[in-house]
C-alpha positions in Angstrom: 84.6 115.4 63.2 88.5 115.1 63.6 89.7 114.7 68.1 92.0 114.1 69.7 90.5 111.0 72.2 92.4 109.3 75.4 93.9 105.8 74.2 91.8 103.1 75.1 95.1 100.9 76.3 98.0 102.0 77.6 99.9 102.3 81.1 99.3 106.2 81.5 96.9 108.4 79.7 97.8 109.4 76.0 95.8 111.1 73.5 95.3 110.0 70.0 93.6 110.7 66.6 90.1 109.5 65.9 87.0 110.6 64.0 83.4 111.0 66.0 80.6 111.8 64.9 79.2 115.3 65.1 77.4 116.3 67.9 73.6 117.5 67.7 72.2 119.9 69.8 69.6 118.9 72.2 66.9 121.6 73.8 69.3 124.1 75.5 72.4 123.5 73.2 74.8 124.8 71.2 77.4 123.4 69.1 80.8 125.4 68.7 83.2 125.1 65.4 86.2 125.1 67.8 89.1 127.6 67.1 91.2 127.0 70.1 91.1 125.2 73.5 92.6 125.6 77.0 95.0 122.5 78.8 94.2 121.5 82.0 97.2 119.0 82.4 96.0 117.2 84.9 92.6 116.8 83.5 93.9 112.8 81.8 93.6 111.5 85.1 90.8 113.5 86.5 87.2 111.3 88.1 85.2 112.7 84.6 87.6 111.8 82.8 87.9 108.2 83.1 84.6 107.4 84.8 80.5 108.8 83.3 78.4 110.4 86.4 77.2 106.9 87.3 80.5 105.6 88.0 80.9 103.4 84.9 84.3 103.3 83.6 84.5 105.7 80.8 86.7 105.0 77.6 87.5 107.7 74.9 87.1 111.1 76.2 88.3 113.9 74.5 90.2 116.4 76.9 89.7 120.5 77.4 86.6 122.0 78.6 87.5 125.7 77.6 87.2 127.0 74.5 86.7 129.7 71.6 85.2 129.5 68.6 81.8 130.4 66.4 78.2 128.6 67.0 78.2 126.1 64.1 74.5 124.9 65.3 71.4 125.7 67.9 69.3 123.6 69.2 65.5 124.5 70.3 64.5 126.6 72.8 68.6 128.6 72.5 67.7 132.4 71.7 70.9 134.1 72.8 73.1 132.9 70.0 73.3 133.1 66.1 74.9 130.6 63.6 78.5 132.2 63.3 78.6 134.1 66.4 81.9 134.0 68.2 81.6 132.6 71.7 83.8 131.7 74.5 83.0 129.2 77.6 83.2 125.8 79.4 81.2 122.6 79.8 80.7 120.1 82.2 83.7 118.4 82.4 81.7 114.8 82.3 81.1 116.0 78.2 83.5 115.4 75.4 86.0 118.3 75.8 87.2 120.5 73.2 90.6 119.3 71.1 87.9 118.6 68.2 86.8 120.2 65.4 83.2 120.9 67.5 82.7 120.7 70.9 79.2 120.8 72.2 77.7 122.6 75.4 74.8 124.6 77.3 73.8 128.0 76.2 73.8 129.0 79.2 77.6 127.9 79.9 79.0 130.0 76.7 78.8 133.9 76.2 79.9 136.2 73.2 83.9 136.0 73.2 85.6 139.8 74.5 86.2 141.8 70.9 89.3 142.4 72.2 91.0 138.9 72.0 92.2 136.8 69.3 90.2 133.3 69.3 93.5 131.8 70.8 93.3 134.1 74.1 89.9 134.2 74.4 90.2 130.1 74.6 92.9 131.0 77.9 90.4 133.0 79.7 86.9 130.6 80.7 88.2 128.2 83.4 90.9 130.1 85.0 88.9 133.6 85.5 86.0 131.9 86.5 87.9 129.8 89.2 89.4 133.1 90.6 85.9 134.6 90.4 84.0 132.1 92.3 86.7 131.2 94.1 87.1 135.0 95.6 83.4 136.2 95.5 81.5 132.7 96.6 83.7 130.9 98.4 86.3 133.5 99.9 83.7 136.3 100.2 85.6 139.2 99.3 85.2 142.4 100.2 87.0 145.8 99.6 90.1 146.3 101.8 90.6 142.3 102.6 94.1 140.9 102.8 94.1 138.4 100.5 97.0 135.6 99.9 97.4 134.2 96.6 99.4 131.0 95.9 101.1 130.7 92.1 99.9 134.0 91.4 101.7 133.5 87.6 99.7 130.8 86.9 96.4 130.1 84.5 94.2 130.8 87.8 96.4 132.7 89.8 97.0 135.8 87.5 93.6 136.3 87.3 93.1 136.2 91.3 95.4 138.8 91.7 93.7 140.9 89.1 90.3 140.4 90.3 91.1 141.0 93.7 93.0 144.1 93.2 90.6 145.6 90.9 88.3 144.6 93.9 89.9 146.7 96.2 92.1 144.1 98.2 95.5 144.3 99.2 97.0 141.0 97.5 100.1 139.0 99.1 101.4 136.6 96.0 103.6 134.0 96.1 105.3 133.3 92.9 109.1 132.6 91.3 111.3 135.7 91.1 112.0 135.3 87.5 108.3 136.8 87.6 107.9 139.4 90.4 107.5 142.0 87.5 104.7 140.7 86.5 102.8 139.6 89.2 103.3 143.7 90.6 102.1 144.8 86.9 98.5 142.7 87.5 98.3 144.3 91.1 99.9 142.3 93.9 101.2 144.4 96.9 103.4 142.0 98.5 105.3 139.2 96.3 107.0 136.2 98.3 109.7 134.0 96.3 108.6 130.4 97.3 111.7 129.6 96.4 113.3 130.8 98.8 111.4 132.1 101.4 108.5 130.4 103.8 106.2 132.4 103.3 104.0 131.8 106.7 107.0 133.7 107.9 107.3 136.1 105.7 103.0 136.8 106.2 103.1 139.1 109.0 99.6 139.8 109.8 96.7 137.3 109.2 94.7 137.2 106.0 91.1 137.4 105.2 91.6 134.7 102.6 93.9 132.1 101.1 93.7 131.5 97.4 95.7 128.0 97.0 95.8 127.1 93.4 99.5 124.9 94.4 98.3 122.2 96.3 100.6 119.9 98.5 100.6 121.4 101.7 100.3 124.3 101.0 97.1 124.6 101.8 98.2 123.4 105.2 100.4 125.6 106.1 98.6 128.6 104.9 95.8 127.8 107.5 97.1 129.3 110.8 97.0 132.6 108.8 93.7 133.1 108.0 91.5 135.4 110.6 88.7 133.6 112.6 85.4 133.4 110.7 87.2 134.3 107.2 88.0 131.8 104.2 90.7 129.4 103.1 89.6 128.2 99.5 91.7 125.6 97.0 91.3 124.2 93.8 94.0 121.5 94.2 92.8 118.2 92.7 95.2 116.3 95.5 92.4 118.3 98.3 89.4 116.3 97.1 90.1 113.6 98.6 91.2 114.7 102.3 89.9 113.7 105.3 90.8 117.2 106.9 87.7 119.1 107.4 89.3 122.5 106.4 90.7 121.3 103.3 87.5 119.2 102.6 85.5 122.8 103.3 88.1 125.0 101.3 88.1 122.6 98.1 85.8 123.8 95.0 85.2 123.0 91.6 84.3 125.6 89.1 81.1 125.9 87.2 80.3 127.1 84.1 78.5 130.5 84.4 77.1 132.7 81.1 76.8 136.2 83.7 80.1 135.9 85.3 81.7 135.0 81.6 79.8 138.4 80.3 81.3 140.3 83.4 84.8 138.8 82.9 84.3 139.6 78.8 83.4 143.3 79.8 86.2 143.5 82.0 89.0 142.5 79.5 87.5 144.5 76.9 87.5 147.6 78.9 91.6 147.0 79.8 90.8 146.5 83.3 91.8 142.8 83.2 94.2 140.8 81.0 94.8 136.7 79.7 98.4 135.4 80.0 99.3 132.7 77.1 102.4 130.4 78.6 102.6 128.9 75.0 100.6 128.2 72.0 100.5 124.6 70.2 98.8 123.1 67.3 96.2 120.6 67.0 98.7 117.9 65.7 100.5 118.3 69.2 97.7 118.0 71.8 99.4 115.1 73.0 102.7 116.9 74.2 100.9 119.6 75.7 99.5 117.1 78.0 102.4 115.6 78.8 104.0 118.3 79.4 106.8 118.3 76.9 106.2 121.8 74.5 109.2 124.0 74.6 109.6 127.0 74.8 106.8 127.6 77.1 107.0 131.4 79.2 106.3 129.8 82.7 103.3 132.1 82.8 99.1 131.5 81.8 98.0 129.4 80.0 99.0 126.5 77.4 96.7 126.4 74.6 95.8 124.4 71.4 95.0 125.7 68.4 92.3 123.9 66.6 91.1 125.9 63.7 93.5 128.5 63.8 92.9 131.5 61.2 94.5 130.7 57.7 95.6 134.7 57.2 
């Protein structure tokens, strides 16, 4: 099968060309005929990417562990999916990623993809609604009426945090850039603060029940003082990880693949009640930029996504 793989030389990360071999499907697994697959810039330099779970060095990897497409092959003991079924889902980010031709994962980290998106969305939605899901519900325990603050509430994650949590029943405070107040208000936010130009522990006037920092920095840090005794500060930050501050090292999480959340989030979208935001589409020939960071044209909103096997109508 046709990837794109991280260069095994080289001063900073960069993707190349190469040819694996196809993936079989142990117990458990399915292989997915990829149509189109999520960025996660930041993934090139991420722990699983350059080291396996024992802590050997790790040469190779192919980058993106979200994805659309149709099951191409089952392997035993997989009784939920059918050869041609279109699916949509993660895997562990330790496992070749997805800007290949097939990408291979758990059954139980996949579910069927919403009818209502094109391959390409559906590819936008796994990681970042999940994040906001299990960032919200298991980490930041939400409950009807909570005031929730949500940092880059335009971004991949963030747009679906507001969503979620105002379809929740929460009144959402967002930070985001001006040039999209409009549409952070349209997916539910109650309160928008320009970052910009405003500090917006200032402009907070009453504590929150939780933080949602998808920014990192400090603004974690700064958000702390505004969280209510006994509620939740939660971030996704790669820079948090490491931190030797209890409260960030408590508030840091990493998502997991999860098939019942991904049917509830498919249901959801397909019903109009939640929406995927595509910042810009880019074809498999151009992985590399999209990592780098240099696709124009982008909308500063969602997602960036490659299109692997795009439809030839």
């Amino acid at each position: 099968m046709k990837v794109m793989r991280l260069a095994d030389s080289g001063n900073s990360p960069k993707l190349v060309e190469a040819t694996l071999p196809d993936p079989v499907p142990a117990s458990g697994q399915v292989v997915v005929r990829v149509s189109a697959a999520g960025v996660t810039p930041t993934e090139l330099a991420w722990y699983p990417t350059t080291h396996d779970p024992s802590g050997t060095p790790r040469t190779g990897a192919v980058p993106a562990h979200e994805f659309s497409g149709s099951v191409a092959a089952v392997g035993p003991n997989v009784y939920d999916f059918t050869l041609g079924q279109s699916v949509f889902g993660m895997n562990d980010w330790f496992a070749q990623g997805a800007v290949a031709e097939l990408c291979l994962t758990d059954a139980a980290s996949i579910a069927p993809s919403p009818i209502t998106l094109t391959p390409t969305q559906a590819a936008s939605v796994p990681i970042g609604a999940l994040t906001a899901w299990q960032g919200l519900f298991e980490h930041g325990h939400l409950h009807p009426g909570d005031r929730v603050l949500i940092h880059g509430a335009a971004g991949s994650v963030g747009h679906f945090a507001v969503q979620i949590a105002h379809l929740h029943g929460a009144h959402v405070i967002a930070t985001a850039s001006r040039h999209n107040f409009d549409l952070v208000r349209q997916l539910g936010a109650d309160e928008i603060i320009d970052y910009h130009s405003t500090r917006f522990e200032q402009a907070v006037t009453e504590p929150v029940d939780i933080v949602f920092d998808t920014v990192g920095g400090d603004t974690l840090l700064r958000s702390l003082s505004l969280v209510k005794p006994g509620r939740y500060a939660v971030t996704i930050a790669a820079d948090k990880e490491s931190s030797e501050d209890p409260r960030v090292q408590h508030a840091f999480f990493i998502v997991k693949p999860n098939q019942r959340q991904l049917m509830e989030i498919a249901a959801l979208i397909d019903t109009g009640k939640l929406r995927t935001l595509i910042d810009a589409v880019v074809p498999f020939a151009e992985a590399e930029a999209a990592y780098s960071g240099k696709i124009a044209g982008r909308n500063g909103h969602g997602k960036l996504v490659i299109a692997v096997d795009p439809p030839t109508v």
